[in-house]
N, C-alpha and C positions, 0 to 999 in steps of 0.2 A: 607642652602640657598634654598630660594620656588622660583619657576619657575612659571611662567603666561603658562598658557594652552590655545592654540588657535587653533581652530580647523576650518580648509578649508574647504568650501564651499563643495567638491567635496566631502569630507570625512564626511559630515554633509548625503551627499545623500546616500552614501555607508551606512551608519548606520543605515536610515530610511526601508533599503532590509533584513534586519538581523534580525534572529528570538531576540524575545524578551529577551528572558536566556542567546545568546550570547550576545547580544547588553551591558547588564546588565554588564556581566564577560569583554567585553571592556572595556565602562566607568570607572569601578572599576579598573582596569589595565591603562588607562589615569590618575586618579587622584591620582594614586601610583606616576606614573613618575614625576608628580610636584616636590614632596619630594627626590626623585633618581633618575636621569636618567639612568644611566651605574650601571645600576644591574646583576644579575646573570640572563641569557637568551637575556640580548642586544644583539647587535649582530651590529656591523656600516658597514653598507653597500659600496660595490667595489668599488673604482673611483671614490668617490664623499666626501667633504671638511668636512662637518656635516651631516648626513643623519644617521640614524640608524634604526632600526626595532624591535618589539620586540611580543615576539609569545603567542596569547592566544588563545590554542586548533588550530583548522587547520585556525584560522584567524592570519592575518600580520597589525601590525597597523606600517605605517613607518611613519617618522619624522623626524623634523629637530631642531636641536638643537642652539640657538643663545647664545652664551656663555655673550657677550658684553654687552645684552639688558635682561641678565633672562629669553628669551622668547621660549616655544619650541610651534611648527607648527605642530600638526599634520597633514598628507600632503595627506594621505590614509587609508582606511583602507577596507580588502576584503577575502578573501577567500585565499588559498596558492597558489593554481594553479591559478590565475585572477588576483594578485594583481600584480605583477612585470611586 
């Protein structure tokens, strides 16, 4: 089952900060999670319904998963110390 990937505003601008080699190893690490979400290194985030996270090198891409609609949100994405 493929998931639509949509990616926020906010996390559009975070992306545009990012050396280009990371940026590269995110995207290819978003367009994995279409195909999987809850793979080895997810990780769902404390106290919240759908939210998870998932780690490429010292960067966090977090997310929201819509099980109902197929749709995951990327919501962020940043650095490890900046992004929480």
């Amino acid at each position: 089952m493929t998931y639509q990937i949509e990616i926020s505003s906010r996390a559009v601008k975070q992306l545009k900060k990012v050396s280009t080699d990371i940026r590269d190893r995110i995207n290819e690490k978003i367009l994995e999670m279409a195909e999987n979400l809850r793979t080895i290194g997810v990780v769902k985030l404390e106290n919240t319904e759908s939210k998870y996270r998932i780690r490429v090198g010292n960067y966090r891409v977090l997310y929201e998963i819509q099980d109902d609609v197929l749709i995951v949100i990327v919501v962020s994405v940043g650095h490890r110390r900046d992004v929480y």
